[in-house]
C-alpha positions as CSV (number, residue, x, y, z in Angstrom):
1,X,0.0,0.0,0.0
2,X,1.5,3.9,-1.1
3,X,0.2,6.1,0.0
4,X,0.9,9.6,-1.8
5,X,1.2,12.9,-0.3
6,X,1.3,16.2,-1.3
7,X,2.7,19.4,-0.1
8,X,0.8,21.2,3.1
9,X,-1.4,23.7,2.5
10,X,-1.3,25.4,5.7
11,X,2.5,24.9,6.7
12,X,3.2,27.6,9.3
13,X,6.6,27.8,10.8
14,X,8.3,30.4,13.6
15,X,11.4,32.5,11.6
16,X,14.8,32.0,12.9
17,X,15.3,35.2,15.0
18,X,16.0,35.0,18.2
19,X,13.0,35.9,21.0
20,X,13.2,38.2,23.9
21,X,13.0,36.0,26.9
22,X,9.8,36.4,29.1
23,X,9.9,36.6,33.0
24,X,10.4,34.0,34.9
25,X,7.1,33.7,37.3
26,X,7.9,33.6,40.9
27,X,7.8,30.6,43.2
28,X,5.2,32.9,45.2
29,X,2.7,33.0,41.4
30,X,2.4,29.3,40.7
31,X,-0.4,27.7,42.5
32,X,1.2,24.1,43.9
33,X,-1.9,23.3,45.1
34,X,-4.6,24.4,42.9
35,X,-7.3,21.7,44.5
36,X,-4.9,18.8,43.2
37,X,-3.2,17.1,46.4
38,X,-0.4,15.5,44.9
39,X,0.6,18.7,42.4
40,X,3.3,19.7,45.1
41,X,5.2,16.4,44.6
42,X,5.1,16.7,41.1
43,X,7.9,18.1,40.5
44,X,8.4,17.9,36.8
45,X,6.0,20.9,36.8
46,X,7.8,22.7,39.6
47,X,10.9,21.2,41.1
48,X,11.3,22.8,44.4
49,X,13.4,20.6,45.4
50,X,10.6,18.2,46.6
51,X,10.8,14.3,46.9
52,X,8.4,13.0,45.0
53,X,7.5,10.7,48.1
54,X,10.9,9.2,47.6
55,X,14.0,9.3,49.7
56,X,15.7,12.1,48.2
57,X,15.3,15.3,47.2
58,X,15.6,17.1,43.5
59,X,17.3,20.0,42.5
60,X,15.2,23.6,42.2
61,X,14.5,24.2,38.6
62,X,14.9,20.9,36.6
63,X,11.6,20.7,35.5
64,X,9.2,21.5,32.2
65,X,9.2,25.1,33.0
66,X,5.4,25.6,33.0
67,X,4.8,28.3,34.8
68,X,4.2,30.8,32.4
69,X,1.6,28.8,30.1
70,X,-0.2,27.2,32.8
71,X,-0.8,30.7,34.1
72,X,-2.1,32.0,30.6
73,X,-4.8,29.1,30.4
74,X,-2.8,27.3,28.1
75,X,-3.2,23.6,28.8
76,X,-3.5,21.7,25.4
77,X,-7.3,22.4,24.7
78,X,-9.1,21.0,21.7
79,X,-5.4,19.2,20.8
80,X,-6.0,15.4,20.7
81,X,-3.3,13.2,22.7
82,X,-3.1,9.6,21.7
83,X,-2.0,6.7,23.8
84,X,-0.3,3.5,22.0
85,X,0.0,1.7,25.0
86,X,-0.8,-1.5,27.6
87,X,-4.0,0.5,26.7
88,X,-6.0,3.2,29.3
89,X,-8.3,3.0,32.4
90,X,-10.2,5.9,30.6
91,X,-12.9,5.5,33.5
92,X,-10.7,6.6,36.2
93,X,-11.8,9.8,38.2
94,X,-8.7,12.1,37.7
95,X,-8.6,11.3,33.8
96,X,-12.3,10.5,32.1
97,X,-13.5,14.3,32.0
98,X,-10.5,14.3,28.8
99,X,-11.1,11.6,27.4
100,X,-13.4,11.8,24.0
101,X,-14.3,8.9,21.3
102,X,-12.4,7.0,19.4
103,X,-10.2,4.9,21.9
104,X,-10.3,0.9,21.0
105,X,-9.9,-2.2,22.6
106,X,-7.6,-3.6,19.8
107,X,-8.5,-7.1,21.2
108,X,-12.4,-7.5,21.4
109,X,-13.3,-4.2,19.3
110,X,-15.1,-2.6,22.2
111,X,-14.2,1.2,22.8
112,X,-12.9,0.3,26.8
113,X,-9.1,-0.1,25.7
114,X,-8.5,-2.3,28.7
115,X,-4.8,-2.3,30.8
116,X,-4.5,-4.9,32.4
117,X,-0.6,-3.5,33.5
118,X,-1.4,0.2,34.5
119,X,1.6,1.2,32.0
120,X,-0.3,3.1,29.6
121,X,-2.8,4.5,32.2
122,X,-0.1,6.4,34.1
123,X,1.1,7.6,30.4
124,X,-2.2,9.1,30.3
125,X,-1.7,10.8,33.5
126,X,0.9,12.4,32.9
127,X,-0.5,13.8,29.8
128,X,-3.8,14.8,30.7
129,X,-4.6,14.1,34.4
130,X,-7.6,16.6,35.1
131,X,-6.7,20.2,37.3
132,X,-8.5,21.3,40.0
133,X,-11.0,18.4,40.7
134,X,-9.7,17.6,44.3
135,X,-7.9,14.7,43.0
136,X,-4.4,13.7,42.6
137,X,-2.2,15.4,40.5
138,X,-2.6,17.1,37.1
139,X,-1.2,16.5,34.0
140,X,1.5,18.5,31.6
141,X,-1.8,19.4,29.3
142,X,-4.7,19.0,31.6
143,X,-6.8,20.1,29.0
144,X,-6.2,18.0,26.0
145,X,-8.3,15.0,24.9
146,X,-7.2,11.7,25.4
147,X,-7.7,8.4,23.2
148,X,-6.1,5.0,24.0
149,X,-5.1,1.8,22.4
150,X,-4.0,-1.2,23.7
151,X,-2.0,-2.2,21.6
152,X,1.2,-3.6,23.4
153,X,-0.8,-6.8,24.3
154,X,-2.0,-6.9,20.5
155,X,1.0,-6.4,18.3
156,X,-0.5,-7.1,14.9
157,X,0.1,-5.3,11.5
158,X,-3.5,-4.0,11.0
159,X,-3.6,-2.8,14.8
160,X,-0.2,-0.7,14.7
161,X,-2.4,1.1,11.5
162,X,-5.3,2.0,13.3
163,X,-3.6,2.9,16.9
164,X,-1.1,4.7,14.7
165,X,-3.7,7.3,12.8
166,X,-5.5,5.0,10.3
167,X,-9.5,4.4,10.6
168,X,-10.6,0.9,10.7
169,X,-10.6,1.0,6.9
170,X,-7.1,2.7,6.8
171,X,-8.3,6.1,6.1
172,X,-7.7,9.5,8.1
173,X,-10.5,11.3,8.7
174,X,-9.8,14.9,9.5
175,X,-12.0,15.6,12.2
176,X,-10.8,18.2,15.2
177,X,-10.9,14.9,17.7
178,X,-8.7,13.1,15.6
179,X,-5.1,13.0,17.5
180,X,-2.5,15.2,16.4
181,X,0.1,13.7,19.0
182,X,0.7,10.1,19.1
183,X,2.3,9.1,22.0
184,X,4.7,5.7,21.8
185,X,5.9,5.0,25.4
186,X,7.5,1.6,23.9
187,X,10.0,0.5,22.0
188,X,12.4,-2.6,21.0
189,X,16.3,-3.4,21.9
190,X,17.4,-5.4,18.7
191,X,20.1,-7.7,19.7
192,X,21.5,-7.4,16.1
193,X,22.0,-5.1,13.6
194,X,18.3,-4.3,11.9
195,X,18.7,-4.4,7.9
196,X,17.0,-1.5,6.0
197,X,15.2,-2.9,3.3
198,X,11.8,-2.0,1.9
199,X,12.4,-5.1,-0.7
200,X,13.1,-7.5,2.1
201,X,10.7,-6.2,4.7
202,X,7.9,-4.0,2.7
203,X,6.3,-3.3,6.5
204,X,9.1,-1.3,6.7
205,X,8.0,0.8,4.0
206,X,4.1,0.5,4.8
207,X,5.1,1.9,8.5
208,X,7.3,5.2,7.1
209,X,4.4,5.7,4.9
210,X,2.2,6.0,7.4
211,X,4.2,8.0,9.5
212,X,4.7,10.3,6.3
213,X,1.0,10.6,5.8
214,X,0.0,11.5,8.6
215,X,2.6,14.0,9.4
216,X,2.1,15.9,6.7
217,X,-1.7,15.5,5.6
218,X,-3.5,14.9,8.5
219,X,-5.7,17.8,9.8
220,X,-5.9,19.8,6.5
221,X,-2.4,19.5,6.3
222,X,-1.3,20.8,9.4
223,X,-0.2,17.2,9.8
224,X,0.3,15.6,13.6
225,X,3.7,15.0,15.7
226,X,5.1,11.2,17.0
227,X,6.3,11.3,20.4
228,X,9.1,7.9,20.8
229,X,11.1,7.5,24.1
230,X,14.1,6.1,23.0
231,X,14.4,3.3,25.3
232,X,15.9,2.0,28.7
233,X,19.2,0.5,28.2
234,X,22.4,2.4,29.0
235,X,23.6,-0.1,31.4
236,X,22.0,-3.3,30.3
237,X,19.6,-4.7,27.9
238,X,16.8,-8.0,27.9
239,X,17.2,-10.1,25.0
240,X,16.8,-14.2,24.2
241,X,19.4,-17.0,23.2
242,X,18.2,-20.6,22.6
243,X,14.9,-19.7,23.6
244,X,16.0,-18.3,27.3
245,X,15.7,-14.7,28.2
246,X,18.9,-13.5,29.5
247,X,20.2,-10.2,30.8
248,X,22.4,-8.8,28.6
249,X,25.7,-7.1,30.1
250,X,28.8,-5.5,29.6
251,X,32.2,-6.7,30.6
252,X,35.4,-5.2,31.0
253,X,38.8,-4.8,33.1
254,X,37.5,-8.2,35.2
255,X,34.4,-5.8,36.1
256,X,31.0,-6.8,35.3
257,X,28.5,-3.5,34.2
258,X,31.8,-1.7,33.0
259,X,31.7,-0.1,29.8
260,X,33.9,2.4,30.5
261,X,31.3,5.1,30.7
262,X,29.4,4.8,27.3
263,X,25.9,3.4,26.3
264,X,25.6,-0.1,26.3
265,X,22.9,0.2,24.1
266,X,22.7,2.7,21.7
267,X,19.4,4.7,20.6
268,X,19.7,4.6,17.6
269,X,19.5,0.5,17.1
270,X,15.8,0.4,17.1
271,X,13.9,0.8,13.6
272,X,10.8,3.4,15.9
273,X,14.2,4.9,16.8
274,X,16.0,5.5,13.6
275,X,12.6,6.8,11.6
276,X,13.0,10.5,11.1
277,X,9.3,10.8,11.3
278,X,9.3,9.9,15.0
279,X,10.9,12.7,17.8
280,X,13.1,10.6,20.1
281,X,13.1,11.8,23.9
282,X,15.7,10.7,26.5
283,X,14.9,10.8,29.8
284,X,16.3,13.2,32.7
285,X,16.5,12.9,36.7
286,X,15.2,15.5,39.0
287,X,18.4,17.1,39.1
288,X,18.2,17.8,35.1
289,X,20.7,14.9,34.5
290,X,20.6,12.0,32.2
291,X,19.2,9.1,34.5
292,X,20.7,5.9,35.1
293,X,19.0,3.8,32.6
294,X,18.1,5.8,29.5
295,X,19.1,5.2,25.9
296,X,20.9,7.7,24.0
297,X,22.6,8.8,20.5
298,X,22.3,11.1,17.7
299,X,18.6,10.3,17.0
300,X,17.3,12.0,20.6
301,X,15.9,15.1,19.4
302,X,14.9,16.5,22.9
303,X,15.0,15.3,26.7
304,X,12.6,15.6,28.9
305,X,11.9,14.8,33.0
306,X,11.4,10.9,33.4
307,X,12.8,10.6,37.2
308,X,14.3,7.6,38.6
309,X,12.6,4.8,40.5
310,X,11.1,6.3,43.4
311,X,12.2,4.9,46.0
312,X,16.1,6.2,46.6
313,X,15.5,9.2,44.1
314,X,12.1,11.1,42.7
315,X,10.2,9.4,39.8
316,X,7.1,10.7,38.4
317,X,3.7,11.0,40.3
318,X,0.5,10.4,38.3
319,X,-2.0,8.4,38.0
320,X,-2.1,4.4,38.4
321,X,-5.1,1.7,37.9
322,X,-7.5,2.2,41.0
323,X,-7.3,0.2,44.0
324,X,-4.7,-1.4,46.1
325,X,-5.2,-4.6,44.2
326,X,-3.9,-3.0,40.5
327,X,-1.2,-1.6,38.8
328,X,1.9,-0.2,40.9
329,X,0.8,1.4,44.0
330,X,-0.9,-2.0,46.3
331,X,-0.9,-2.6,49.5
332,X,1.9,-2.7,51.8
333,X,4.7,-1.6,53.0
334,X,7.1,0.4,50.4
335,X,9.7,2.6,49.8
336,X,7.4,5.1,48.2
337,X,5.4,7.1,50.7
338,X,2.6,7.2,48.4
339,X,2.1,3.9,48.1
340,X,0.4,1.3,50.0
341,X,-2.8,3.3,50.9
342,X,-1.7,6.6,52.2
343,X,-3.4,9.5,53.8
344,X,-3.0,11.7,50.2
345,X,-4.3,8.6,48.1
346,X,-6.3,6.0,50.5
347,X,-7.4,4.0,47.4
348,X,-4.1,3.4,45.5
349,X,-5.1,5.3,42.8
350,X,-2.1,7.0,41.7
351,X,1.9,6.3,41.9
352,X,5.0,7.9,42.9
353,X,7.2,5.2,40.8
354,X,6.6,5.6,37.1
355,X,9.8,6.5,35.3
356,X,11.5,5.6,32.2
357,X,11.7,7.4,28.6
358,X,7.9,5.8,28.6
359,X,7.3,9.2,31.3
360,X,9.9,11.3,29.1
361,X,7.9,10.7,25.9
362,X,4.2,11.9,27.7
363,X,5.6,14.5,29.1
364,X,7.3,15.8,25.5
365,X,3.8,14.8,24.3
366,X,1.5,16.9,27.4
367,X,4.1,19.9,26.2
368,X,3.5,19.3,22.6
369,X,-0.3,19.6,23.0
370,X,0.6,23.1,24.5
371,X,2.2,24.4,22.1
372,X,-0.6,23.3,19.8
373,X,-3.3,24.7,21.9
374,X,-0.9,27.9,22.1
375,X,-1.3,28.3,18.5
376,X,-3.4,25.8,16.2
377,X,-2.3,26.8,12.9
378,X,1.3,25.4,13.5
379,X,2.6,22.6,11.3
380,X,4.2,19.8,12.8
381,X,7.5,20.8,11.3
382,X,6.6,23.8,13.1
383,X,7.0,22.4,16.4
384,X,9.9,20.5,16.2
385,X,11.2,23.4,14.9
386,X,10.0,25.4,18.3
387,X,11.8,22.8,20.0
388,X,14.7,22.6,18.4
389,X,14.9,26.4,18.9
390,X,13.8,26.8,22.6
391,X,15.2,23.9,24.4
392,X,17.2,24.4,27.4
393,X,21.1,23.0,27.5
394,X,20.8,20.7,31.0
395,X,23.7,19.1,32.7
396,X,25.6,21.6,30.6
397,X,28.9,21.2,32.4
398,X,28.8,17.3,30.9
399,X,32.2,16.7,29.6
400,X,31.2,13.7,27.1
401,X,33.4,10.4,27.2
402,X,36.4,9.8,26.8
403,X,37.1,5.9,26.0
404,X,40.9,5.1,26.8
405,X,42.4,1.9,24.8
406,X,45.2,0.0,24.0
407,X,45.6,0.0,20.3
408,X,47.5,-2.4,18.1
409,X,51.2,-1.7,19.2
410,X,50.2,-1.9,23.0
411,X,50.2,1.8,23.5
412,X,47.1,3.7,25.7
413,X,45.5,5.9,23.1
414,X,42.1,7.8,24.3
415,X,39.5,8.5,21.8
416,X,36.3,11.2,22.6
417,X,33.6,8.7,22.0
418,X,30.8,10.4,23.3
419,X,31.6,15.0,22.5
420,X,30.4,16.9,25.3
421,X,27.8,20.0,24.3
422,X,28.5,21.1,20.9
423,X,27.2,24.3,18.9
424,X,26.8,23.4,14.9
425,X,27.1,25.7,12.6
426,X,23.8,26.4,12.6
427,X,24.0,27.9,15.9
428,X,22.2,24.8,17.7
429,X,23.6,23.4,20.6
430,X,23.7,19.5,20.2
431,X,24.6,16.7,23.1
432,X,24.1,12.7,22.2
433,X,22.1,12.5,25.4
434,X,19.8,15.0,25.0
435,X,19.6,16.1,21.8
436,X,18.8,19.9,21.4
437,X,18.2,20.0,25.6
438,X,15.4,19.7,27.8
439,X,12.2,20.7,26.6
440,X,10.9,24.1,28.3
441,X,7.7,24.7,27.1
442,X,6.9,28.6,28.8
443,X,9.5,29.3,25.8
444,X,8.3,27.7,23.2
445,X,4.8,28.5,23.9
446,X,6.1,32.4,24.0
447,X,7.2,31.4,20.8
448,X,4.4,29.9,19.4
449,X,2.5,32.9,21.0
450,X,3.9,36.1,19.8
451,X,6.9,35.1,17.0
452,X,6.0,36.4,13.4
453,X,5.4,33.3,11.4
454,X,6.3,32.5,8.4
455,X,6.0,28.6,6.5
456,X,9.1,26.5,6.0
457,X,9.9,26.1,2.4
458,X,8.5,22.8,1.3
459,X,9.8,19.5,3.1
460,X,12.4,17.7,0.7
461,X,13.9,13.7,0.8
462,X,16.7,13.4,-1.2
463,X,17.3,10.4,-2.8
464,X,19.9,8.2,-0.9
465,X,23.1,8.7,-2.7
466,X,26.0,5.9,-2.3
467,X,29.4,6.0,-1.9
468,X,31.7,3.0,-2.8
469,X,34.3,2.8,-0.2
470,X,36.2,-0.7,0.3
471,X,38.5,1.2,3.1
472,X,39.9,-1.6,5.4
473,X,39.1,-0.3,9.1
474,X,42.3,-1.0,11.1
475,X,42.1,-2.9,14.4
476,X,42.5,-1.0,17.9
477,X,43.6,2.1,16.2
478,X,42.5,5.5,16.0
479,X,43.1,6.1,12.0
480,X,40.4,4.4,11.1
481,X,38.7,3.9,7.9
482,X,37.6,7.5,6.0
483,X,35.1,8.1,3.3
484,X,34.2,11.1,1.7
485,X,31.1,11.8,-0.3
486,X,30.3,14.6,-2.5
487,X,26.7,16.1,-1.9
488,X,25.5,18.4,-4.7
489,X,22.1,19.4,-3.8
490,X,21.7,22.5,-1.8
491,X,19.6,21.7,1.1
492,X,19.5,23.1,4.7
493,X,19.2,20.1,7.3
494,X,16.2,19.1,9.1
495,X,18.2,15.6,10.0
496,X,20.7,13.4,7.9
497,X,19.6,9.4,7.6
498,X,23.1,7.1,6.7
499,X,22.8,3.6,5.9
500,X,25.9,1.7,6.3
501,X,28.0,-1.5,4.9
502,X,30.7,-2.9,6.9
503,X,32.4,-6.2,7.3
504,X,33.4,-6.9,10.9
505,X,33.0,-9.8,13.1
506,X,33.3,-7.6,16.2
507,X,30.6,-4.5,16.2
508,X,31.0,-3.7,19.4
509,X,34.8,-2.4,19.2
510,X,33.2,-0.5,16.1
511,X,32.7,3.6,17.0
512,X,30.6,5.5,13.6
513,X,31.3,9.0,13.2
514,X,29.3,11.7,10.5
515,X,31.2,14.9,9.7
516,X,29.1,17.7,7.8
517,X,30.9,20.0,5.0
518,X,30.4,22.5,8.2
519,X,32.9,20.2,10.1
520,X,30.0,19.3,12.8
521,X,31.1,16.0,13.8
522,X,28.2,13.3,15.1
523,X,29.0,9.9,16.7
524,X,25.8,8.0,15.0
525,X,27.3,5.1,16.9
526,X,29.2,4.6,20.5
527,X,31.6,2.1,20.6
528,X,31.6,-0.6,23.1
529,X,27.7,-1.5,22.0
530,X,26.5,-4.7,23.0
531,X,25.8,-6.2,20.0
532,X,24.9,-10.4,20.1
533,X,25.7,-10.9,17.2
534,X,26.0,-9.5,13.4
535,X,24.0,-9.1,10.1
536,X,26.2,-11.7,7.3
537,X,29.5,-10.6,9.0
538,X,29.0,-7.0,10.2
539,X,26.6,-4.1,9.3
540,X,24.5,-4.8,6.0
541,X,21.7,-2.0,4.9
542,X,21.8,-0.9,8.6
543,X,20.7,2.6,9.3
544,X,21.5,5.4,11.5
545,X,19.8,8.8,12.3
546,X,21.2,11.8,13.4
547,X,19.4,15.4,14.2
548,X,23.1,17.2,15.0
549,X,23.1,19.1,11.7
550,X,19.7,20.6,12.2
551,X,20.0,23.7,10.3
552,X,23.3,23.3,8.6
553,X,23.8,23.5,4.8
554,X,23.9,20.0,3.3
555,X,26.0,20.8,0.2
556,X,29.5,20.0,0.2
557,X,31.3,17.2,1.1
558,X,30.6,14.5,4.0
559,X,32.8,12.2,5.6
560,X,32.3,9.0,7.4
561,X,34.6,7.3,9.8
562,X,35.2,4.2,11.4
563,X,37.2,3.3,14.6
564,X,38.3,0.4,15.7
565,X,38.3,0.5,19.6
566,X,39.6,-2.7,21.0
567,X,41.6,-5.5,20.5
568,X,39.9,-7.9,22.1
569,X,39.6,-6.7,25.9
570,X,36.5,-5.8,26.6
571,X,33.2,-8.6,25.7
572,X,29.4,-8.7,25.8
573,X,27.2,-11.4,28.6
574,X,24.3,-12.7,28.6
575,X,23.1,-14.3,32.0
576,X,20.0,-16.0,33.0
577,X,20.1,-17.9,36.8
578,X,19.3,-21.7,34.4
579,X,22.1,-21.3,31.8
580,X,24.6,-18.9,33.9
581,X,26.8,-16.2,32.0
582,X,27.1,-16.8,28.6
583,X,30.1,-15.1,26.9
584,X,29.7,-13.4,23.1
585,X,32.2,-11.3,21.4
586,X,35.0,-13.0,22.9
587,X,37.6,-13.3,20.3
588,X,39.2,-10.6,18.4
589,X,38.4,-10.4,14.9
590,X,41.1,-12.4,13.0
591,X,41.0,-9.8,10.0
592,X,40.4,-6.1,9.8
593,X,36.8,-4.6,9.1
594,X,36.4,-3.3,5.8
595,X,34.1,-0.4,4.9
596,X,32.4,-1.4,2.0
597,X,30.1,1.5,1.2
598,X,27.6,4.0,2.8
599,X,24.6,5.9,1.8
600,X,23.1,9.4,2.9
601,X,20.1,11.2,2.4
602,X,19.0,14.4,3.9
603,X,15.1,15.3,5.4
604,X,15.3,19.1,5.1
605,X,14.2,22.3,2.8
């Protein structure tokens, strides 16, 4: 099935100037309360430095920065949220007055999509809890409609259509309750490279046309934004072998969990992930850091507050499955204050332990629907444009990674796999954990607000243009294998989409670089990832994202580098309590890696 598209009508976009910044509201202004009990623990609103009914405190200011647009009124009305998820408990009391038709039971056809985990429910939440009603907290958009799917219990081909913007006969009606944010709180860890193949695997190009259409055509053009979280793996990942689930791990210098500071699973693996259509989130503590478990790389196109576990540090606080008998929050004793029947929430209705990119991504979405409701006649290239423009460099003092190896000849070399905050030439500032920075909403709803507008020229996709390489990638050395391609067309960036050949029998030593004709140098991917296993010897058709070039001129001449990492030191473990540890990439590759060729095409205008 193609589906054809043609250009937007009504594409509205901000100009490039810079904007005055507004006042920041006083501690003294915002209403913590505001008839919601749990608001003052929440602090991704307004981080006070509260707990979160956890054990620890968070750091004043590492929130959404909502103030402002709260104040105004502007809460995400007549924007549609949807939630792909376990599905939605759109009955419960601190969420139903949002919720409008069109949510599905992807199972038995009914419109109660049931959750039967309390995942997708607390996604909601977070979204779109209700203000003011005496009950619990609120959400980021407490205004905006909800609609739910459950389609994580239902994974079937014609379900990801119609949770994902189709009707049930694969159309897209444009009516003002259709969604124009999908929210995907989910996501895969592939254990081995994914090949990029519409001949192969035509779902592959069903699902970007999809994405494509409704993007672009959906509500008279305006077109609608997906929301991914880009996963939970930085330490370790879940994955199978011989049928056995195992725990996937790094291993290095006789140290189990070492991998010398870098991802052990990068971001930009996952197909969702790698889909230019999709805006990645990674996920951020309550001290505006990069939390322990989530997923990074050059696809992340903003971060946004997902907390810890809320127990030892603050998570979120929204909504859960009612009663002490469902979802997280059920009776007894726990580490969380809120939970187990407390005084604030007798009935279990709501948690203080949802985390995760899943809480990154509906809290990106909840800010999304403001900046809608802010201004309606926005595009969706519109908004990620607003975003890339207004969010905030966190944790900006990070210094990046720096991976020290042996190389060939024995000597200690050190390599900069992971830059710390870098300004393209563009004049956006770009890190690999949290892409443009955190989302702050007051200033891109100022934005949205009071900003001239004018539209983006038209969207274009190149065509993927290939460069023949056959440069033998050196092992444990920091030369590396270098390939330059000569790009004619004269395009400014929206993001750059590389799809790679390379023959190695050890991926994880592998580190990818992309250098711009600006000389803007993106890792698309870390070394030391924890890869199984390979695709006929290496990388075959396997592609990469990055959104570091946003803005940059496209003409010129690109260059793509290899780096060998490791001669055999470091390895990857699976372990499962029946089988044990299970050892993979333990041998050094015999031979060197050989870059056979690469491909690039540009998203931009």
């Amino acid at each position: 099935m193609k589906i054809k598209t043609k250009p937007s009508l009504l594409a509205a976009s901000v100009i490039l100037a810079c904007t005055p910044a507004i006042a920041k509201i006083t501690d003294s202004t915002f209403p913590l309360q505001n008839g919601d009990p749990l608001v003052a623990e929440q602090w991704h609103l307004k981080n006070i430095g509260q707990t979160g009914f956890s054990q620890s405190t968070g750091t004043s200011g590492n929130d959404l920065d909502i103030d402002f647009t709260h104040l105004m009124g502007i809460k995400g009305r007549g924007i549609t949220v949807s939630v792909i998820d376990s599905g939605v408990e759109i009955d419960h009391p601190d969420l139903r007055a949002n919720v409008v038709a069109g949510s599905l039971n992807l199972g038995d056809g009914s419109d109660y999509p049931q959750d039967n985990n309390g995942h997708g429910t607390s996604v909601a939440g977070l979204i779109a809890a209700t203000e003011a009603n005496g009950l619990g907290g609120r959400g980021v958009a407490p205004h905006a409609n909800i609609v739910g799917f459950n389609y994580l219990p239902n994974q079937t081909v014609g379900n990801w259509l119609v949770s994902h913007g189709l009707s049930e006969d694969f159309r897209q009606l444009d009516r003002f309750t259709d969604p124009r944010v999908f929210n995907q709180s989910y996501g895969s860890t592939p254990a081995t490279p994914v090949v990029h193949n519409y001949v192969l695997n035509p779902w592959q190009e069903l699902q970007d046309d999809v994405y494509r259409y409704i993007t672009e055509e959906s509500h008279w053009g305006r077109g609608s934004v997906y929301v991914k979280s880009a996963g939970n793996s930085f330490g370790t990942y879940n994955a199978y072998y011989q049928g056995v689930p195992i725990l996937v791990l790094p291993y290095e210098n006789n140290q189990f969990f070492n991998n010398q500071g870098l991802p052990f699973h990068n971001a930009n693996i996952a197909p969702d992930n790698n889909n230019h259509w999709n805006l990645v989130v990674s996920a951020l503590d309550a001290h505006g850091k990069l939390t322990s478990y989530s997923s990074v790389g050059s696809n992340v196109f903003v971060a946004a507050p997902g907390g810890e576990f809320g127990e030892a540090a603050p998570a979120m606080v929204t909504i859960d499955l009612q009663g002490c008998e469902a979802g997280s929050n059920v009776a007894g004793e726990h580490g969380n204050a809120l939970h187990g029947g407390s005084e604030l929430d007798p009935n279990c209705d709501y948690t203080g332990t949802m985390n995760g990119t899943s809480s990154a991504a509906p809290n990106t979405s909840g800010a999304i629907a403001n900046i809608m409701s802010a201004n309606h006649a926005l595009d969706a290239r519109s908004i990620r444009h607003i975003l890339a423009q207004t969010a905030r460099k966190t944790d900006e003092n990070h210094p990046g990674v720096d991976l020290t190896f042996e190389n060939a000849d024995g000597e200690l070399v050190t390599y900069n796999a992971i830059p710390s905050w870098q300004r393209n030439a563009a004049g956006y500032n770009f890190h690999q954990y949290y892409g443009f920075g955190a989302v702050d909403v007051d200033d891109a709803v100022y934005k949205a607000l009071f900003t001239p507008v004018t539209p983006l020229p038209e969207q274009v996709i190149t065509p993927w243009q290939t460069q023949i390489a056959d440069a033998e990638i050196p092992d444990a050395s920091l030369t590396g294998a270098t390939s330059t391609l000569a790009f004619e067309q004269d395009v400014t960036v929206e993001a750059v989409q590389v799809k790679l050949n390379i023959d190695h029998t050890r991926l994880r030593d592998l580190a990818i670089e992309l250098i711009s004709p600006s000389g803007t140098r993106s890792v698309l991917m870390s070394a030391r990832t924890g890869w199984l296993g390979t695709t006929e010897g290496g990388y075959t058709d396997t592609l990469m994202l990055s959104n570091h070039f946003y803005g940059e001129t496209a003409q010129g001449e690109w260059q793509l580098k290899v780096i060998d990492t490791d001669k055999g030191n470091s390895f990857t473990v699976g372990y499962n309590a029946s089988i044990g540890l299970v050892g993979f990439n333990r041998n050094n590759n015999a031979d060197n890696g050989v870059l056979k060729d690469w491909s690039l095409r540009v998203i931009g205008h």
